[in-house]
DOROFI-719780 format. One record per residue: residue in one letter; x, y, z of N, C-alpha, C, O, CB in turn. Coordinates in pm, whole numbers, padded with zeros to 5 digits, always signed. Glycine has a CB too. Example, Ala and Ser with C-alpha at 12.3 -4.5 7.8 and 13.67 -1.06 7.14 Angstrom:
<tigus>
A+01319-00569+00780+01230-00450+00780+01320-00330+00780+01424-00332+00846+01131-00447+00905/S+01285-00225+00708+01367-00106+00714+01290+00003+00787+01341+00114+00804+01408-00060+00572/
</tigus>
This chain:
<tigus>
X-06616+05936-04834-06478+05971-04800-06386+05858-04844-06399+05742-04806-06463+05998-04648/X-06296+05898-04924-06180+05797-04966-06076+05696-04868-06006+05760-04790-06089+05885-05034/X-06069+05621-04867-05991+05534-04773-05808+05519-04758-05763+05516-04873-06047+05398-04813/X-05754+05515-04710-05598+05519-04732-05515+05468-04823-05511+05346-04841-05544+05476-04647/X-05443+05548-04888-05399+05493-05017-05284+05350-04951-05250+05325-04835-05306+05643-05126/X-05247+05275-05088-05191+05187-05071-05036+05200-04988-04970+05130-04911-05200+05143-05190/X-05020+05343-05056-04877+05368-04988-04902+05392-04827-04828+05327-04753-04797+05514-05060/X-04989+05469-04775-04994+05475-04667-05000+05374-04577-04938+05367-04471-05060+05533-04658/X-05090+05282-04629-05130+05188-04558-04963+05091-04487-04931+05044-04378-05245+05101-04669/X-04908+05102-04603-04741+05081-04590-04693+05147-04464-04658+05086-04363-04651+05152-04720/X-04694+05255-04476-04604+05335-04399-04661+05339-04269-04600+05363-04164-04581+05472-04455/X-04798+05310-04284-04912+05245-04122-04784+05134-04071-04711+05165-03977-05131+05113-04178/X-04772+05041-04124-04756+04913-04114-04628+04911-04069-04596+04845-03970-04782+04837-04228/X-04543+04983-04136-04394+04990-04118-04355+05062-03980-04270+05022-03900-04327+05071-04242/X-04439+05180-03967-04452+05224-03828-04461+05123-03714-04369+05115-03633-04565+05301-03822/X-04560+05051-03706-04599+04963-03604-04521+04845-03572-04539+04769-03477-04716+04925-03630/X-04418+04837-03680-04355+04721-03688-04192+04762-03590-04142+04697-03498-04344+04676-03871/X-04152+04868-03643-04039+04931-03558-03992+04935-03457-03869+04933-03454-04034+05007-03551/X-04083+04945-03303-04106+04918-03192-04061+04796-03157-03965+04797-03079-04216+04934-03172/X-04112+04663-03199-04047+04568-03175-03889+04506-03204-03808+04448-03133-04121+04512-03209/X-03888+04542-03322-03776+04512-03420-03671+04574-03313-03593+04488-03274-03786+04590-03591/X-03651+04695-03260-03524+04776-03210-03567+04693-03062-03473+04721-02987-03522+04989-03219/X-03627+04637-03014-03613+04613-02878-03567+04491-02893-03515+04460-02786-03729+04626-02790/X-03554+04374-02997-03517+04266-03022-03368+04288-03064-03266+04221-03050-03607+04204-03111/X-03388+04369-03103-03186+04440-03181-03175+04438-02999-03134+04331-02953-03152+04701-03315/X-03201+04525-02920-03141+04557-02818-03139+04455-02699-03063+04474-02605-03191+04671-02788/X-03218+04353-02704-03164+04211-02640-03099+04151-02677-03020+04094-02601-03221+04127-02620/X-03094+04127-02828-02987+04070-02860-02818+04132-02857-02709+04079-02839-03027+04037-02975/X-02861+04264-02883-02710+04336-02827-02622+04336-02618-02515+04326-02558-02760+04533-02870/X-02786+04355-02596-02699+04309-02417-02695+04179-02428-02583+04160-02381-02790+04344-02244/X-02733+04078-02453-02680+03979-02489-02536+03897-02546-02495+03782-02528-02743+03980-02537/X-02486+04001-02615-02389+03957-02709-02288+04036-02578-02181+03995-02533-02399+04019-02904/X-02347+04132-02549-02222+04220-02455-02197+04148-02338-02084+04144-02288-02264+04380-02398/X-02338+04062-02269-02311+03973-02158-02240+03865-02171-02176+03831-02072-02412+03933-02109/X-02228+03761-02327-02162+03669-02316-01982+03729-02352-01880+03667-02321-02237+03559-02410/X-01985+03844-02412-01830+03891-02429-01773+03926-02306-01651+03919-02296-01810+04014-02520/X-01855+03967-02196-01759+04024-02064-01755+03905-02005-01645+03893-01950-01817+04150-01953/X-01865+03752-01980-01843+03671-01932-01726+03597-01941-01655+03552-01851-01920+03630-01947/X-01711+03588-02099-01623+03556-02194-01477+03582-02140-01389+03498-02124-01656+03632-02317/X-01471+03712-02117-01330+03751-02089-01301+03770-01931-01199+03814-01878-01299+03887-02167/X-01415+03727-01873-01366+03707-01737-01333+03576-01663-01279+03572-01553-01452+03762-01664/X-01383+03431-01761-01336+03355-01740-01167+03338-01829-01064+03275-01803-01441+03277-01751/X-01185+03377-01875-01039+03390-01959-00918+03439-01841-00812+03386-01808-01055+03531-02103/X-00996+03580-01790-00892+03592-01709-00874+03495-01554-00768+03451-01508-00899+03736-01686/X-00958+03485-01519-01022+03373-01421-00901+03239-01452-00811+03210-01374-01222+03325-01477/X-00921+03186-01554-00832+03073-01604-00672+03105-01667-00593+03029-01723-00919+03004-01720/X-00666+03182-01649-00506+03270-01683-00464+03322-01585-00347+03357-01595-00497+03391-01782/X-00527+03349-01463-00501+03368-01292-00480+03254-01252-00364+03234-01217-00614+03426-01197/X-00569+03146-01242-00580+03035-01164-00415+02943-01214-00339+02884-01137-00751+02950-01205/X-00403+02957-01332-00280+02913-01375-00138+02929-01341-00044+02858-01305-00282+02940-01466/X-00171+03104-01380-00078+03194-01270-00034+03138-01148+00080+03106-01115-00148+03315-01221/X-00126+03133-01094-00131+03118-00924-00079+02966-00903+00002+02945-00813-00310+03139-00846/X-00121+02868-00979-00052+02701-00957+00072+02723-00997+00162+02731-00914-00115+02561-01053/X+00095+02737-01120+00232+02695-01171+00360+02848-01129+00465+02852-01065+00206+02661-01377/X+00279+02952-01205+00426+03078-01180+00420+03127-01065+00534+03141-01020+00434+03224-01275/X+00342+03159-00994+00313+03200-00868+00445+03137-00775+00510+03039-00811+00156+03144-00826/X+00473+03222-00638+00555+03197-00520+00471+03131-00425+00522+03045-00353+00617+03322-00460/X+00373+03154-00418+00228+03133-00321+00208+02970-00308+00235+02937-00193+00068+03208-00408/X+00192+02924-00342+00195+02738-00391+00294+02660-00429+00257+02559-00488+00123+02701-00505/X+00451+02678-00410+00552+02594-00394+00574+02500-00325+00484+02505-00241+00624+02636-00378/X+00631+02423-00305+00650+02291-00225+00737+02387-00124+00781+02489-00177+00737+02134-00312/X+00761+02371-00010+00828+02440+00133+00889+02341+00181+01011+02343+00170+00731+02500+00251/X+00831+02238+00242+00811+02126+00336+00783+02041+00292+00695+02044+00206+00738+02130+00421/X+00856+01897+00337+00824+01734+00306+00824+01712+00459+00921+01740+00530+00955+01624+00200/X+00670+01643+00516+00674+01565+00637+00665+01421+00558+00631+01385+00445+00544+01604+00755/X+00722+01344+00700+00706+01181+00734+00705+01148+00863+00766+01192+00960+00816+01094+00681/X+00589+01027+00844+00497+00973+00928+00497+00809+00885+00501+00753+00775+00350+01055+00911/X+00490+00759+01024+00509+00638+01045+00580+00563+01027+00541+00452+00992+00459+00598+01025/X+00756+00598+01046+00836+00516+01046+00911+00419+01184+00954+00439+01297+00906+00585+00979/X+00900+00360+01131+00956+00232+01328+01120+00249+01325+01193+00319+01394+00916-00040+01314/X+01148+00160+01221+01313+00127+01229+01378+00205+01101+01501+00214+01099+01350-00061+01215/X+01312+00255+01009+01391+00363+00938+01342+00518+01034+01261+00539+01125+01337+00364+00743/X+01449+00612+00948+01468+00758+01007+01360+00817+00930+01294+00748+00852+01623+00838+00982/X+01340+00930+00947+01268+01043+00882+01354+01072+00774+01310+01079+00659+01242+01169+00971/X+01490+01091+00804+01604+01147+00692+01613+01021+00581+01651+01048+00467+01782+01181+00774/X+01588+00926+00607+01638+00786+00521+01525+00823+00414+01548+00837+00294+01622+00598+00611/X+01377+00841+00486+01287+00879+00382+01240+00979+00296+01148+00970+00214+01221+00862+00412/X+01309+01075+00322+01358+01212+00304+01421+01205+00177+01375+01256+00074+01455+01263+00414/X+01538+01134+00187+01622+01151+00085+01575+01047-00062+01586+01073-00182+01771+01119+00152/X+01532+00946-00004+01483+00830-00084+01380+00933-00165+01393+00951-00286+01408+00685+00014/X+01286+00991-00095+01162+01081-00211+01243+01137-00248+01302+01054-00318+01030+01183-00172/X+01330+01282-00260+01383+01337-00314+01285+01435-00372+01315+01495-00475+01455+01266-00374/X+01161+01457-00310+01131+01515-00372+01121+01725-00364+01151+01803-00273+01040+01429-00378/X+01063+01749-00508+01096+01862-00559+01047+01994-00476+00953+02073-00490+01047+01855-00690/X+01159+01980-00380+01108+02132-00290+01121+02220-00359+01204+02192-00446+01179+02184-00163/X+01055+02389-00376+01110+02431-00446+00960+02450-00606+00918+02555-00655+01254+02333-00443/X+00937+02368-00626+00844+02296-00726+00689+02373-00705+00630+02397-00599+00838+02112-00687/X+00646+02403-00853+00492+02437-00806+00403+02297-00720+00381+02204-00797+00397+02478-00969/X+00363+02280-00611+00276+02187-00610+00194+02128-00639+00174+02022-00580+00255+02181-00580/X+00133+02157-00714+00051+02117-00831+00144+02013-00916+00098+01903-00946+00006+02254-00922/X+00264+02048-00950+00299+01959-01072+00381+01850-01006+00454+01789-01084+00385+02038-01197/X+00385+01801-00832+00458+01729-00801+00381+01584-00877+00264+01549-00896+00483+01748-00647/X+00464+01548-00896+00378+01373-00939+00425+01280-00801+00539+01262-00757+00467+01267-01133/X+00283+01226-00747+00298+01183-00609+00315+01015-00650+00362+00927-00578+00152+01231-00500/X+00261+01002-00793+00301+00828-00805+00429+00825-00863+00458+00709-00889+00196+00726-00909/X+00524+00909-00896+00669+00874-00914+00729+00937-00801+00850+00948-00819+00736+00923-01051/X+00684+00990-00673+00746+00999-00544+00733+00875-00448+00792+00847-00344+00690+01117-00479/X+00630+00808-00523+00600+00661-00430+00661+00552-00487+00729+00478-00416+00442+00614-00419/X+00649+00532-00592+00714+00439-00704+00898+00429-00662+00966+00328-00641+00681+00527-00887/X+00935+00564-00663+01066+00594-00545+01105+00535-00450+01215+00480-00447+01061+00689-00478/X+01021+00536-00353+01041+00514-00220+01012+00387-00227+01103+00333-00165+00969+00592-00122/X+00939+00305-00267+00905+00185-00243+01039+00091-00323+01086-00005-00262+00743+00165-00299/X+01093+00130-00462+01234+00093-00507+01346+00073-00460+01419-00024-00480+01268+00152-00566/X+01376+00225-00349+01490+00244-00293+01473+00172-00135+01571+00123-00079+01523+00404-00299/X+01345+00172-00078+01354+00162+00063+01244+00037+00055+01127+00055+00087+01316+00314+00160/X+01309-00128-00004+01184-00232+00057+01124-00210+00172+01003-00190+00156+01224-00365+00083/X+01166-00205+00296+01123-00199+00359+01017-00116+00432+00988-00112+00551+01184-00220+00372/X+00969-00055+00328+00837+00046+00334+00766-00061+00224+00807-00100+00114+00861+00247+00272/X+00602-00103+00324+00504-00209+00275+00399-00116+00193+00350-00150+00086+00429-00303+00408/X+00371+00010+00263+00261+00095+00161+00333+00274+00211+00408+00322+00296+00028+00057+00227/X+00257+00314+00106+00327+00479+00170+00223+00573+00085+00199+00524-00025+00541+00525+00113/X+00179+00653+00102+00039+00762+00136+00120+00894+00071+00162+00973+00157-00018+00788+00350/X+00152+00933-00090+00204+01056-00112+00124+01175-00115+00071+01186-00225+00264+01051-00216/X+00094+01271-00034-00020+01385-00012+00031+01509-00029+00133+01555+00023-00085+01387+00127/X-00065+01574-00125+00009+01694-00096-00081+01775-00008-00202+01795-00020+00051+01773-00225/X+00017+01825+00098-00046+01901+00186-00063+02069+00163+00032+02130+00212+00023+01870+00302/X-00182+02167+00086-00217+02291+00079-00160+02368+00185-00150+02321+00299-00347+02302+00075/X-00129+02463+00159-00069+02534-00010+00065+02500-00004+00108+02491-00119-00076+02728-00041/X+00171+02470+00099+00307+02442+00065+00369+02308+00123+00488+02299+00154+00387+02557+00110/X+00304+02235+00132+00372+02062+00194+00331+01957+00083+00257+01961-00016+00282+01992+00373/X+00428+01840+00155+00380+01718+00063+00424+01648+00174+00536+01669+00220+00445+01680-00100/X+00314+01528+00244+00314+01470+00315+00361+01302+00288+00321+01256+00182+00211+01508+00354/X+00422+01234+00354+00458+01136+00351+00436+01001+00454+00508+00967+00549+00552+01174+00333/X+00324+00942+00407+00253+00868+00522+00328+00691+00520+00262+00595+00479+00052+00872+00482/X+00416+00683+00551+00481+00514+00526+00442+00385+00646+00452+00397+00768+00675+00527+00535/X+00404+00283+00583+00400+00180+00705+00493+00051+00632+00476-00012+00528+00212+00128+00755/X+00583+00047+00725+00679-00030+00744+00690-00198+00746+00667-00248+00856+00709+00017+00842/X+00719-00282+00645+00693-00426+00689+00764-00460+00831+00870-00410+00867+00750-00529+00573/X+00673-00569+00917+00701-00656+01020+00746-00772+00954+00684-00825+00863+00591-00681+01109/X+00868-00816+01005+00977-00921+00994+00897-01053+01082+00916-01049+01204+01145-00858+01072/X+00822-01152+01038+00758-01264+01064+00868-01362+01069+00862-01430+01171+00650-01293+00968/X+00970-01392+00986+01095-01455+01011+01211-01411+00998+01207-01289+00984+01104-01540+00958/X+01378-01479+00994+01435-01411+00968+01583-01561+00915+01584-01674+00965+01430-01286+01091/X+01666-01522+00831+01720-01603+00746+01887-01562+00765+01932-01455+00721+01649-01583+00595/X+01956-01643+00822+02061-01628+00820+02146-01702+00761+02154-01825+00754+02081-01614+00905/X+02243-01574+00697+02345-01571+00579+02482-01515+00583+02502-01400+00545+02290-01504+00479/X+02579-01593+00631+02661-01543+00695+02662-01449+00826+02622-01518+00920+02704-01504+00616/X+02681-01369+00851+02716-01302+00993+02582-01211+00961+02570-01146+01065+02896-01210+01019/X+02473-01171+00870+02376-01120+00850+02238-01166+00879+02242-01284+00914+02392-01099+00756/X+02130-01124+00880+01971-01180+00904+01893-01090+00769+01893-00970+00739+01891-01125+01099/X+01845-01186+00723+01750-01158+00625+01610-01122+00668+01550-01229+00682+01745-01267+00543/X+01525-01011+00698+01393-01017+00738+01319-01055+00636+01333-01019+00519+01347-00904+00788/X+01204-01163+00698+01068-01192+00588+00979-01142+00636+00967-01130+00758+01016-01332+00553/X+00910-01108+00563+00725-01039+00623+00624-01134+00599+00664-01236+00542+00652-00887+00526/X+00512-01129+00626+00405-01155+00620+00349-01236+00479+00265-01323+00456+00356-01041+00651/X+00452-01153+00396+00368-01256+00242+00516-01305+00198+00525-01322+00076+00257-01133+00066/X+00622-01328+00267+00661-01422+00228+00848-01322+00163+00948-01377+00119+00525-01501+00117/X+00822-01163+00188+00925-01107+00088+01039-01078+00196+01033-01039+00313+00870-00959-00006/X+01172-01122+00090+01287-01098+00164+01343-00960+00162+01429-00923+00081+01381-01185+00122/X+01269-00854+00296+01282-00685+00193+01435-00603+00303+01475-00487+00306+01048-00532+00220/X+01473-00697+00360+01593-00632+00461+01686-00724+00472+01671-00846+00468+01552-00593+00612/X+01805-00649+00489+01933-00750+00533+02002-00678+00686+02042-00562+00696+02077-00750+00381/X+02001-00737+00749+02066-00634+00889+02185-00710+00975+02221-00821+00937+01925-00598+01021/X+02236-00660+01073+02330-00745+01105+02307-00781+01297+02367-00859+01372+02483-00664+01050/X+02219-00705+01316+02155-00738+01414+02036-00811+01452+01949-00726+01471+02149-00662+01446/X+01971-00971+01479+01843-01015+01479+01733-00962+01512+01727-00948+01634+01837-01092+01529/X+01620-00918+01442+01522-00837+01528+01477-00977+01643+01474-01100+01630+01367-00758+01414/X+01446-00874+01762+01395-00966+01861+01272-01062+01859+01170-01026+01800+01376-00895+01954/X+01278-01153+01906+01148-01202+01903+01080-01282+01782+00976-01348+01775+01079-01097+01926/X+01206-01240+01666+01121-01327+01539+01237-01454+01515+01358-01454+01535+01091-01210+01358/X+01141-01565+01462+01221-01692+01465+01261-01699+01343+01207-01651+01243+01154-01819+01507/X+01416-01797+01357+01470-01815+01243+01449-01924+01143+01394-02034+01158+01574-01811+01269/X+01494-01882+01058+01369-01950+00894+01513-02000+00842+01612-01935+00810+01248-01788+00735/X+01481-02198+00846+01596-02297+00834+01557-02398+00724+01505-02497+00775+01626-02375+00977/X+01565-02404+00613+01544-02469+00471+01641-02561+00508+01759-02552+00474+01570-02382+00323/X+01605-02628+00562+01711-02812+00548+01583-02905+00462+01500-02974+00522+01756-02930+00783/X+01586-02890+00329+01552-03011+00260+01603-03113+00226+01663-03127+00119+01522-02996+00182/X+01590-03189+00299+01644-03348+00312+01679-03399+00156+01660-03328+00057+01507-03462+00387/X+01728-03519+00152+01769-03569+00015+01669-03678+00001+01672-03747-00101+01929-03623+00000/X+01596-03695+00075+01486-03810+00056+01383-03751-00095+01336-03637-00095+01372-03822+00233/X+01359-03853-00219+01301-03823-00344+01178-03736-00306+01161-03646-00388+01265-03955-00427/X+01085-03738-00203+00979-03695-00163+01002-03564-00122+00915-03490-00167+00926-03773-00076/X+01097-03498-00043+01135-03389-00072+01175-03299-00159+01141-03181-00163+01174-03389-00035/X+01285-03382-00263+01355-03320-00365+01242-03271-00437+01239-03151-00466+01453-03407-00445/X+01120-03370-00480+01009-03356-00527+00936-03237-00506+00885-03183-00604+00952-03446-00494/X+00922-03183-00385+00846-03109-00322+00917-02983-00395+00861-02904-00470+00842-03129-00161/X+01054-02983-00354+01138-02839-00386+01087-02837-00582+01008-02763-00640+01376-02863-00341/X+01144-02911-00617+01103-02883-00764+00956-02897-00787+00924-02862-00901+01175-02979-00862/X+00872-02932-00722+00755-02896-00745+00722-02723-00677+00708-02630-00757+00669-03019-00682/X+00716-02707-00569+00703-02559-00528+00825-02466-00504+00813-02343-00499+00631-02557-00405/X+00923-02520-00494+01056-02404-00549+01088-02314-00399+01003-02305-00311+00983-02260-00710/X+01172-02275-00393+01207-02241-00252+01144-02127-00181+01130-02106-00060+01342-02216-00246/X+01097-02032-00325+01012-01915-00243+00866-01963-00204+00805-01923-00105+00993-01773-00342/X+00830-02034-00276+00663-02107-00230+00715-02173-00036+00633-02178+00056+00605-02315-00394/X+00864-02212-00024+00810-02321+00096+00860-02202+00211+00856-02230+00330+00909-02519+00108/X+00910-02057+00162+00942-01965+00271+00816-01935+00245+00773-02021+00323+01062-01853+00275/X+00728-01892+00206+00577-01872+00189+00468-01956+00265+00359-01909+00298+00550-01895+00052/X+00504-02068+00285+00481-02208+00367+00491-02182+00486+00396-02172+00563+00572-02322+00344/X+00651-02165+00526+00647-02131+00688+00623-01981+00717+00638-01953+00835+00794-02169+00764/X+00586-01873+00633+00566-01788+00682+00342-01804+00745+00292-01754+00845+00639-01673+00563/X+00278-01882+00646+00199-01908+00684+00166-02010+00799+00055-02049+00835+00167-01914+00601/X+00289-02044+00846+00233-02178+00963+00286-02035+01069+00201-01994+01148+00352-02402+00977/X+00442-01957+01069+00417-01948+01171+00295-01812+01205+00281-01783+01324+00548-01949+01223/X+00204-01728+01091+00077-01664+01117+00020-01740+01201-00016-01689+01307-00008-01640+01010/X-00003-01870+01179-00129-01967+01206-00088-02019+01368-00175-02047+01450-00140-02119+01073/X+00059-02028+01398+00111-02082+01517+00022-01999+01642-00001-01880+01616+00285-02058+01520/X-00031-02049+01773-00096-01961+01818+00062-01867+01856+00179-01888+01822-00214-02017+01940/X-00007-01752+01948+00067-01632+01999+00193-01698+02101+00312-01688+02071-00050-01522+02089/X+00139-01772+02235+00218-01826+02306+00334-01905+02321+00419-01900+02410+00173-01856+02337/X+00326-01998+02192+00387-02060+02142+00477-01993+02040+00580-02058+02017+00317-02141+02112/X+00467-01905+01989+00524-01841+01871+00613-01724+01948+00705-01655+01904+00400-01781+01757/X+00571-01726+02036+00688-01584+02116+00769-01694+02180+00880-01657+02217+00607-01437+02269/X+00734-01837+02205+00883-01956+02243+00957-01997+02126+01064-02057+02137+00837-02118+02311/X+00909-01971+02024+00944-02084+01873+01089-01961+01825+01097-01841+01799+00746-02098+01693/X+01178-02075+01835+01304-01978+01831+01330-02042+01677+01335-01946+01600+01450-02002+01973/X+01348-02174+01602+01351-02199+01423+01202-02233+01379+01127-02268+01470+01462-02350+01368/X+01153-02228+01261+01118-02280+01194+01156-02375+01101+01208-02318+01005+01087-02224+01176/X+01153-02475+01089+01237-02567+01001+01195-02617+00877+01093-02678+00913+01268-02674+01066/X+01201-02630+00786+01106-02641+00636+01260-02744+00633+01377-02713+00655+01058-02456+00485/X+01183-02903+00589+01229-03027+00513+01161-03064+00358+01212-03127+00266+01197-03149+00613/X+01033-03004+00366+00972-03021+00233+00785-02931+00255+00770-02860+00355+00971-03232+00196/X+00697-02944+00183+00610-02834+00186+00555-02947+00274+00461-02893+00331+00532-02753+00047/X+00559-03017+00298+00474-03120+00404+00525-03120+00556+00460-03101+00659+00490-03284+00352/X+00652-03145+00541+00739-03177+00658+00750-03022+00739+00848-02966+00691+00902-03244+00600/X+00694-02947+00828+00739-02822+00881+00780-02856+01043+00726-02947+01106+00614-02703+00861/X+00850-02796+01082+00826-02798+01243+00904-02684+01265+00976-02614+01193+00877-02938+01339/X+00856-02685+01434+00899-02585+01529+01002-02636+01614+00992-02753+01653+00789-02536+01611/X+01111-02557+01653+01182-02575+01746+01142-02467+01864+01151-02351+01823+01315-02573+01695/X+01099-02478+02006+01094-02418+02101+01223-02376+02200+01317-02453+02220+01011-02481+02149/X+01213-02247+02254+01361-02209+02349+01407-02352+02481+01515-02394+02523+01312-02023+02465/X+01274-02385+02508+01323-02482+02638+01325-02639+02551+01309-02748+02606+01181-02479+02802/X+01341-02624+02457+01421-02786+02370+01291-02870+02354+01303-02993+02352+01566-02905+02490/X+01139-02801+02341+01068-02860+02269+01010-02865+02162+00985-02756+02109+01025-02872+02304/X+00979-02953+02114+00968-02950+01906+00786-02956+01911+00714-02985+02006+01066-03166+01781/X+00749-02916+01772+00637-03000+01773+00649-02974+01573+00705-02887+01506+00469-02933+01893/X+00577-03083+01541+00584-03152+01401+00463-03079+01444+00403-03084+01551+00610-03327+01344/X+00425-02961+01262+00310-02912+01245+00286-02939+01101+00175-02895+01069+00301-02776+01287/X+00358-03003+00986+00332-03047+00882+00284-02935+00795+00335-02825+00817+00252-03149+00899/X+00196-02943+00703+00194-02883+00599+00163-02737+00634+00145-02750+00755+00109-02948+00512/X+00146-02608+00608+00036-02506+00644-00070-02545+00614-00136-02460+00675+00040-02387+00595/X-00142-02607+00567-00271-02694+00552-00339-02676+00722-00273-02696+00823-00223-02887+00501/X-00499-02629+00720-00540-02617+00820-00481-02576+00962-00470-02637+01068-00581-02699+00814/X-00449-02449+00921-00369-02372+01026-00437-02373+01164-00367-02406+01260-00349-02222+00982/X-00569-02341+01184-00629-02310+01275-00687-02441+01372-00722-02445+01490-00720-02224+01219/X-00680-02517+01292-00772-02640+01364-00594-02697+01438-00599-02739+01554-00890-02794+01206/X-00449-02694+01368-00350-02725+01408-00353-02622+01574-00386-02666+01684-00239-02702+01283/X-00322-02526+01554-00357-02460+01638-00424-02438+01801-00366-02407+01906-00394-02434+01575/X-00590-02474+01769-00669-02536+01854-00597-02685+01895-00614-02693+02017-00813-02546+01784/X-00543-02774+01861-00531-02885+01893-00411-02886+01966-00385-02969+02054-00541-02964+01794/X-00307-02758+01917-00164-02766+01947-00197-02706+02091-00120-02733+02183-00048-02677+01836/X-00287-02640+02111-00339-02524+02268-00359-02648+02376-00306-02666+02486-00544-02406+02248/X-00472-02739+02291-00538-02811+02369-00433-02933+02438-00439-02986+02549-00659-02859+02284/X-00357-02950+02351-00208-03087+02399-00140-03056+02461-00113-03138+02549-00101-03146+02313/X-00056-02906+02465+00035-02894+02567-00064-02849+02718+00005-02838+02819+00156-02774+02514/X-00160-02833+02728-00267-02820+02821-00268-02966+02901-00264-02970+03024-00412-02783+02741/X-00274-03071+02829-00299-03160+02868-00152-03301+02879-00145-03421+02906-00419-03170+02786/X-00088-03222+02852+00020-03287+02796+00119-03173+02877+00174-03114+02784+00020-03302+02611/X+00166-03116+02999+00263-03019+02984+00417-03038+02994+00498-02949+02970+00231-02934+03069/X+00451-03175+03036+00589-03283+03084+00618-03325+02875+00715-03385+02829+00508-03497+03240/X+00537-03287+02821+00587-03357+02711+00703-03247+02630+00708-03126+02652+00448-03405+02614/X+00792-03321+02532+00859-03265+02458+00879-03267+02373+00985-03219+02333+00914-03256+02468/X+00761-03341+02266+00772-03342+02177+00588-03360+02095+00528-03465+02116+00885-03433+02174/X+00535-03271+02027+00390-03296+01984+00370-03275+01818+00412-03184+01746+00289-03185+02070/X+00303-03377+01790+00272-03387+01658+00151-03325+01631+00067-03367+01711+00272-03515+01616/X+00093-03223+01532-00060-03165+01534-00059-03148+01334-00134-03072+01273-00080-02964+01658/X+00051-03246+01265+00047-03242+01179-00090-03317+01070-00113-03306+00950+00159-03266+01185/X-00163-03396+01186-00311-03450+01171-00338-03375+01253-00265-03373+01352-00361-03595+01191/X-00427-03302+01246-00477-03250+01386-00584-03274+01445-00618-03217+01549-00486-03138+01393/X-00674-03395+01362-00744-03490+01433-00681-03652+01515-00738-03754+01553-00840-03515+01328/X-00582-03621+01514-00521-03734+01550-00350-03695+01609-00246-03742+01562-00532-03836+01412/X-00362-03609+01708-00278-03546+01702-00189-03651+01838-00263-03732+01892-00325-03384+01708/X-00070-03648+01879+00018-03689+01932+00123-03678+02043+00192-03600+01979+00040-03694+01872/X+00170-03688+02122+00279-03614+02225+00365-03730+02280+00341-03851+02278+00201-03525+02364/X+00461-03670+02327+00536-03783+02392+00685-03707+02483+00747-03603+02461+00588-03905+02248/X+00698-03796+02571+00847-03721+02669+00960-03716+02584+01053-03674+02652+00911-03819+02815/X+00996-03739+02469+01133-03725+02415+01116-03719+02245+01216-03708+02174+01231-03861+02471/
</tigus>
C-alpha cells in the first residue's frame, strides 16, 4: 500500500498547526483590547482627577483659620496672608503664603501653612517673646531670644528689662564695639539675660552693656550685680544664687569671675 503523497503530508501538517496559531492570535487580541480599555480608563481617571483639583467647585479654598496668636489679632494675620480664597486648593502655594507673613508681620517667629481638605488653609503662627526691650524716644523696641529687633510699640511689655548700650569712651571699649559691632553686644545681653537665673531676672529692671566684657544688671530695689562677659552663663548663675543666699544685706555682687566671685553693702 502506497504511503501519503508529499502534498498531503503538507496539508497533515498545516492542519495541526492551525489550532494553536488562532488561539495565540486570540490572546494576543484580548490582550491588546485589555491594555486599550486600561489605557483609556486611566486617561479618563487622570482627566477627572484634574477636573476635580483645578476646574471643579468641590476643592476651592472657603476658609483661612489662625492659630496661635498672643499679641497680634486673627484679622492682622488674615490680611497679611492674603491668601487666595476662592482658589483651587491645590494650586495655593503655602511657601509664598509664609514667605508673606513672616515679611509683613516680624513678629511671627515660625508659622505652619496647611492646607486643610477639601476647603481650608490653615494658619499655625508662634509669635516671638520680647527677652528685652530698647527705648527710642517715647517708643520700646522688642528683642527676642536671638537677639532680633522685630517690634516697635508704645507701650512696655511687662516684665521684660530694658536693654541700655552706654559704651564708655575708655579705648578698651571703643575696641570692643568695633571689634563686635552693636548687634553682636545686643546678642551679648540677650544671652546673659537667658542665662540670669529666673528670680533675679523677674527683679532686673536694665541691662546695661559698656563693652562685650563689661555687662551688668540693675535690680528694682537699687541692687546691681557686675556679671561681665556672657561667658559661662551657668556657673555665673549658680554662684549669683549661692551669694545673695549668703550675702542678703548686700547691694552690690560681682559673679563676673565666678570662681571668685564678690559682694559688698554699697
Amino acid at each position: 500500500m502506497a504511503g501519503p503523497t508529499t502534498a498531503e503530508r503538507g496539508e497533515r501538517k498545516q492542519e495541526s498547526s492551525d489550532p494553536p496559531l488562532a488561539r495565540r492570535r486570540l490572546r494576543l487580541s484580548r490582550r491588546l483590547r485589555t491594555i486599550i480599555i486600561l489605557t483609556v480608563v486611566l486617561v479618563l481617571l487622570g482627566a477627572g482627577s484634574v477636573w476635580l483639583l483645578y476646574g471643579s467647585k468641590w476643592l476651592r479654598v472657603e476658609r483661612v483659620s489662625v492659630a496661635g496668636t498672643r499679641v497680634l489679632t486673627p484679622e492682622q494675620v488674615l490680611d497679611a496672608a492674603d491668601a487666595p480664597v476662592g482658589a483651587p486648593l491645590i494650586s495655593v502655594d503655602t511657601d509664598v503664603i509664609e514667605a508673606r507673613l513672616r515679611r509683613k508681620l516680624p513678629r511671627i517667629d515660625e508659622v505652619d501653612v496647611v492646607r486643610s481638605w477639601p476647603h481650608g488653609i490653615s494658619l499655625k503662627v508662634m509669635e516671638r517673646t520680647p527677652v528685652l526691650m530698647v527705648q527710642k524716644g517715647g517708643k520700646f523696641i522688642e528683642v527676642d531670644d536671638e537677639g532680633v529687633r522685630f517690634a516697635t510699640v508704645s507701650t512696655p511689655p511687662k516684665g521684660v528689662p530694658a536693654l541700655e548700650l552706654t559704651v564708655s569712651r575708655s579705648s578698651s571699649a571703643a575696641a570692643s564695639l568695633r571689634r563686635f559691632g552693636d548687634a553682636r553686644l545686643v546678642r551679648e545681653a540677650v544671652r546673659v539675660a537667658g542665662a540670669v537665673p529666673a528670680a533675679v531676672l523677674h527683679d532686673t529692671l536694665v541691662v546695661k552693656v559698656r563693652s562685650y566684657d563689661d555687662i551688668s544688671l540693675e535690680l528694682r530695689d537699687g541692687r546691681t550685680v557686675a556679671w561681665g562677659s556672657g561667658e559661662k552663663g551657668a556657673a555665673k548663675a549658680r554662684t549669683l544664687t549661692a551669694l545673695m543666699k549668703a550675702s542678703p544685706r548686700a547691694r552690690y555682687f560681682d559673679v563676673s569671675v565666678p570662681t571668685a566671685p564678690a559682694s559688698s553693702a554699697s
